[in-house]
C-alpha positions as a printed NumPy array, in Angstrom:
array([[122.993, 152.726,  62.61 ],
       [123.36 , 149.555,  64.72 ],
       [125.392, 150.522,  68.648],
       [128.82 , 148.755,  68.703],
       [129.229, 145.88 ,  70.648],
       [131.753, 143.247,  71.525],
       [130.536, 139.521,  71.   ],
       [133.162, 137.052,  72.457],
       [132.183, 133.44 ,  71.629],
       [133.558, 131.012,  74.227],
       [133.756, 127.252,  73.113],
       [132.54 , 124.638,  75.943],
       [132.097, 120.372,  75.884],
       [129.643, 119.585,  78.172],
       [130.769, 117.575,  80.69 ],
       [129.329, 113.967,  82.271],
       [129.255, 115.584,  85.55 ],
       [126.699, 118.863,  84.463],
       [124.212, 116.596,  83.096],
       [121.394, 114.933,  85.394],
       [120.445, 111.156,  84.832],
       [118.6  , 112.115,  81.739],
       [121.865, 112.799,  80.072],
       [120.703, 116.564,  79.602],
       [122.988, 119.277,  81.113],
       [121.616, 120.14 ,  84.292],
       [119.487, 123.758,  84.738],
       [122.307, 125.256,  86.83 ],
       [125.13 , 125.17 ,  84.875],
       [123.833, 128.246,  82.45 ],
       [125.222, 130.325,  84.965],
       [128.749, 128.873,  85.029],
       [128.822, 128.862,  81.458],
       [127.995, 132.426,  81.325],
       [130.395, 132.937,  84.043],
       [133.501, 131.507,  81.712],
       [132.355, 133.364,  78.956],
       [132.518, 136.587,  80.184],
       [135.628, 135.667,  82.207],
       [137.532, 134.642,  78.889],
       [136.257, 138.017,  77.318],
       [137.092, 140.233,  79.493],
       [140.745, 138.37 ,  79.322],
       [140.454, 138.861,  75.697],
       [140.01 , 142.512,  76.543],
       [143.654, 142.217,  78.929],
       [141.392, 142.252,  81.811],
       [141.894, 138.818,  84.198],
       [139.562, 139.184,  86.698],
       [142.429, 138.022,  89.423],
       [144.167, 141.284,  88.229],
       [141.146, 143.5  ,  89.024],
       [140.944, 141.778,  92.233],
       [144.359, 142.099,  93.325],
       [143.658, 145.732,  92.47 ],
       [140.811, 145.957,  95.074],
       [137.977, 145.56 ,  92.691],
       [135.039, 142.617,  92.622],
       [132.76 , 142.257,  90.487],
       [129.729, 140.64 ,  91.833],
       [126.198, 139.5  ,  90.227],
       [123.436, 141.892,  90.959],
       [121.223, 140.666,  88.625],
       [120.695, 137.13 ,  86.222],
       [118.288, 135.566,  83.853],
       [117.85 , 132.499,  81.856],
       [115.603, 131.408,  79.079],
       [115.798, 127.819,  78.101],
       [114.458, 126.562,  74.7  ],
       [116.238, 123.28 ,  73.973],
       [118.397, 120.807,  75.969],
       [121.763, 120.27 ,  75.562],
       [123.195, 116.935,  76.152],
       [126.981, 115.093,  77.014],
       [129.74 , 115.67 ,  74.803],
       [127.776, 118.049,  72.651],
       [130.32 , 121.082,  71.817],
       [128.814, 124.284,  73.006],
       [129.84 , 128.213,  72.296],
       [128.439, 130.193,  74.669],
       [128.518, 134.45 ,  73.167],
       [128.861, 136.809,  75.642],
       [127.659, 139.92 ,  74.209],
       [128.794, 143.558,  75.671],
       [126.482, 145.965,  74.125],
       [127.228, 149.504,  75.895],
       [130.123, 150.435,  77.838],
       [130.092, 149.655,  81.453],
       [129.274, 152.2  ,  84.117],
       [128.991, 151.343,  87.407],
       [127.358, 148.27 ,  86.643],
       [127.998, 145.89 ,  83.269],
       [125.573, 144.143,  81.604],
       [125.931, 141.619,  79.837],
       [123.66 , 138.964,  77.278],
       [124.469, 135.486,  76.677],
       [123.355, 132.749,  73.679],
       [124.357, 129.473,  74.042],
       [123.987, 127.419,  71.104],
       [125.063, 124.062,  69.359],
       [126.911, 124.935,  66.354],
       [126.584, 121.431,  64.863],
       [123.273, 121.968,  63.914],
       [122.796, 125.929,  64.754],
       [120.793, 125.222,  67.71 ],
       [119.576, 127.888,  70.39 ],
       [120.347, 126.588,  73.536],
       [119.604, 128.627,  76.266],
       [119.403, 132.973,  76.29 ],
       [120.307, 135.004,  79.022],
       [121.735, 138.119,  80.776],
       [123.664, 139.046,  84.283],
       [124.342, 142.633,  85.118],
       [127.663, 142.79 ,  87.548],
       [128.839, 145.836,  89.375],
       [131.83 , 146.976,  90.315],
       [132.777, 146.949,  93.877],
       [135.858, 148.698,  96.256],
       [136.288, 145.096,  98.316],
       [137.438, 146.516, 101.321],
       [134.448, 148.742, 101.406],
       [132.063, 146.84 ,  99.933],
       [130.718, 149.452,  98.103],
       [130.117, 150.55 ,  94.295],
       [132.307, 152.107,  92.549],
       [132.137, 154.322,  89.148],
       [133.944, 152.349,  86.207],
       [137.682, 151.759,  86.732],
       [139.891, 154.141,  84.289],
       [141.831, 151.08 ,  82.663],
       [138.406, 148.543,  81.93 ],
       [137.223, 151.816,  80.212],
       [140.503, 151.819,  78.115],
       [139.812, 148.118,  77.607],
       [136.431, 148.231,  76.271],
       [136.594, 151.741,  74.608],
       [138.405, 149.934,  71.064],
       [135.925, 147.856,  70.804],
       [132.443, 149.671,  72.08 ],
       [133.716, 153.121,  70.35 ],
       [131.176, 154.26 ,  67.952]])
Protein backbone atom coordinates (compact mmCIF):
# COMPACT_ATOMS: atom_id res chain seq x y z
CA UNK A 1 0.00 0.00 0.00
CA UNK A 2 1.58 3.26 -1.23
CA UNK A 3 1.77 6.27 2.15
CA UNK A 4 -0.57 9.21 1.29
CA UNK A 5 0.81 12.23 0.20
CA UNK A 6 -0.15 15.65 -1.00
CA UNK A 7 1.46 16.72 -4.45
CA UNK A 8 0.68 20.47 -5.17
CA UNK A 9 1.90 21.42 -8.67
CA UNK A 10 2.74 25.14 -8.88
CA UNK A 11 2.89 26.66 -12.49
CA UNK A 12 6.00 29.16 -13.09
CA UNK A 13 7.35 31.26 -16.58
CA UNK A 14 10.75 31.72 -16.23
CA UNK A 15 11.64 35.01 -16.18
CA UNK A 16 14.52 37.18 -18.33
CA UNK A 17 15.93 38.24 -15.13
CA UNK A 18 16.65 34.32 -13.54
CA UNK A 19 18.49 33.35 -16.52
CA UNK A 20 22.40 34.10 -16.91
CA UNK A 21 23.78 35.32 -20.38
CA UNK A 22 23.41 31.86 -21.71
CA UNK A 23 19.71 32.29 -21.66
CA UNK A 24 19.51 29.25 -19.12
CA UNK A 25 17.80 29.95 -15.73
CA UNK A 26 20.39 30.65 -13.38
CA UNK A 27 21.49 27.71 -10.56
CA UNK A 28 19.95 29.74 -7.72
CA UNK A 29 16.63 30.17 -8.52
CA UNK A 30 15.67 26.25 -7.69
CA UNK A 31 15.37 27.41 -4.35
CA UNK A 32 12.88 30.24 -4.94
CA UNK A 33 10.94 28.10 -7.04
CA UNK A 34 10.69 25.57 -4.41
CA UNK A 35 10.05 28.30 -2.04
CA UNK A 36 6.63 29.41 -4.09
CA UNK A 37 5.66 26.04 -4.40
CA UNK A 38 5.41 25.09 -1.09
CA UNK A 39 4.16 28.59 -0.18
CA UNK A 40 1.10 28.20 -2.66
CA UNK A 41 0.50 24.64 -1.09
CA UNK A 42 0.44 25.21 2.08
CA UNK A 43 -2.17 28.19 1.04
CA UNK A 44 -3.97 25.54 -0.75
CA UNK A 45 -4.04 23.77 2.59
CA UNK A 46 -5.67 27.44 4.30
CA UNK A 47 -2.31 27.92 5.68
CA UNK A 48 -0.64 31.57 4.43
CA UNK A 49 2.50 31.59 5.84
CA UNK A 50 1.88 35.51 6.95
CA UNK A 51 -0.94 33.94 9.10
CA UNK A 52 1.41 31.50 10.88
CA UNK A 53 3.68 34.31 11.37
CA UNK A 54 1.40 36.71 12.77
CA UNK A 55 0.65 33.77 15.05
CA UNK A 56 4.29 33.64 16.34
CA UNK A 57 5.44 30.81 14.20
CA UNK A 58 8.49 30.76 11.39
CA UNK A 59 9.31 28.38 9.51
CA UNK A 60 12.87 28.40 8.56
CA UNK A 61 15.17 26.07 6.19
CA UNK A 62 17.23 23.63 8.11
CA UNK A 63 18.09 21.64 5.43
CA UNK A 64 18.10 21.85 1.13
CA UNK A 65 19.18 19.92 -1.86
CA UNK A 66 19.21 20.16 -5.54
CA UNK A 67 19.83 17.80 -8.37
CA UNK A 68 20.01 19.31 -11.77
CA UNK A 69 19.60 17.18 -14.97
CA UNK A 70 18.55 19.56 -17.74
CA UNK A 71 18.45 23.37 -18.22
CA UNK A 72 15.62 25.31 -18.39
CA UNK A 73 15.56 28.34 -20.48
CA UNK A 74 13.38 32.01 -20.88
CA UNK A 75 9.82 31.89 -21.31
CA UNK A 76 9.71 28.14 -20.97
CA UNK A 77 6.48 27.37 -18.67
CA UNK A 78 7.56 25.47 -15.65
CA UNK A 79 5.41 23.42 -12.79
CA UNK A 80 7.34 22.99 -10.03
CA UNK A 81 5.46 19.74 -7.51
CA UNK A 82 5.93 20.14 -4.13
CA UNK A 83 5.40 16.85 -2.68
CA UNK A 84 4.38 16.36 1.24
CA UNK A 85 4.87 12.77 1.91
CA UNK A 86 4.35 12.30 5.87
CA UNK A 87 2.80 14.60 8.19
CA UNK A 88 4.93 17.23 9.68
CA UNK A 89 6.40 16.98 13.15
CA UNK A 90 8.57 19.31 14.36
CA UNK A 91 10.23 19.64 11.23
CA UNK A 92 8.49 19.26 7.45
CA UNK A 93 10.00 17.85 4.72
CA UNK A 94 9.38 18.38 1.73
CA UNK A 95 10.51 17.02 -2.23
CA UNK A 96 10.37 19.04 -5.23
CA UNK A 97 10.34 18.10 -9.33
CA UNK A 98 10.50 20.71 -11.57
CA UNK A 99 9.74 19.85 -14.99
CA UNK A 100 8.74 21.26 -18.52
CA UNK A 101 5.44 19.97 -19.32
CA UNK A 102 5.75 20.83 -23.03
CA UNK A 103 7.82 18.09 -23.66
CA UNK A 104 7.70 16.13 -20.08
CA UNK A 105 11.07 17.20 -19.21
CA UNK A 106 12.84 16.68 -15.69
CA UNK A 107 14.19 19.76 -14.76
CA UNK A 108 15.75 19.88 -11.64
CA UNK A 109 14.89 17.36 -8.20
CA UNK A 110 15.11 18.41 -4.85
CA UNK A 111 14.13 18.55 -1.13
CA UNK A 112 14.19 21.26 1.96
CA UNK A 113 13.23 20.15 5.40
CA UNK A 114 11.77 23.42 7.45
CA UNK A 115 11.05 23.50 11.12
CA UNK A 116 8.84 25.12 13.02
CA UNK A 117 9.96 27.85 15.23
CA UNK A 118 8.30 30.06 18.48
CA UNK A 119 9.90 33.57 16.89
CA UNK A 120 10.21 35.26 19.95
CA UNK A 121 12.16 32.39 21.33
CA UNK A 122 13.78 31.21 18.60
CA UNK A 123 13.28 27.88 19.40
CA UNK A 124 11.49 24.60 17.95
CA UNK A 125 8.41 23.90 18.49
CA UNK A 126 6.22 20.49 18.22
CA UNK A 127 3.66 20.80 15.19
CA UNK A 128 1.04 23.55 15.59
CA UNK A 129 -2.62 21.97 16.37
CA UNK A 130 -4.33 23.77 13.27
CA UNK A 131 -1.32 22.81 10.32
CA UNK A 132 -2.05 19.27 11.73
CA UNK A 133 -5.83 19.83 10.99
CA UNK A 134 -4.65 21.19 7.64
CA UNK A 135 -2.63 18.41 6.45
CA UNK A 136 -4.49 15.53 8.29
CA UNK A 137 -7.40 15.38 5.04
CA UNK A 138 -5.03 14.99 2.86
CA UNK A 139 -1.95 12.80 4.54
CA UNK A 140 -4.73 10.54 6.45
CA UNK A 141 -4.20 7.01 5.57
Amino acid sequence: METPAYTYSHAHRVRYRECDPMSVVYHTHYLDYFEMARTEAMRDLGLAYRTLEDDGIIMPVIKVSVQYHAPAYYDNLLAIDARFGQMPTVRIPIDYVVRRPSDDTRIATGHTTLCFMDAKERRPIRLPERVREAFAPVLAS
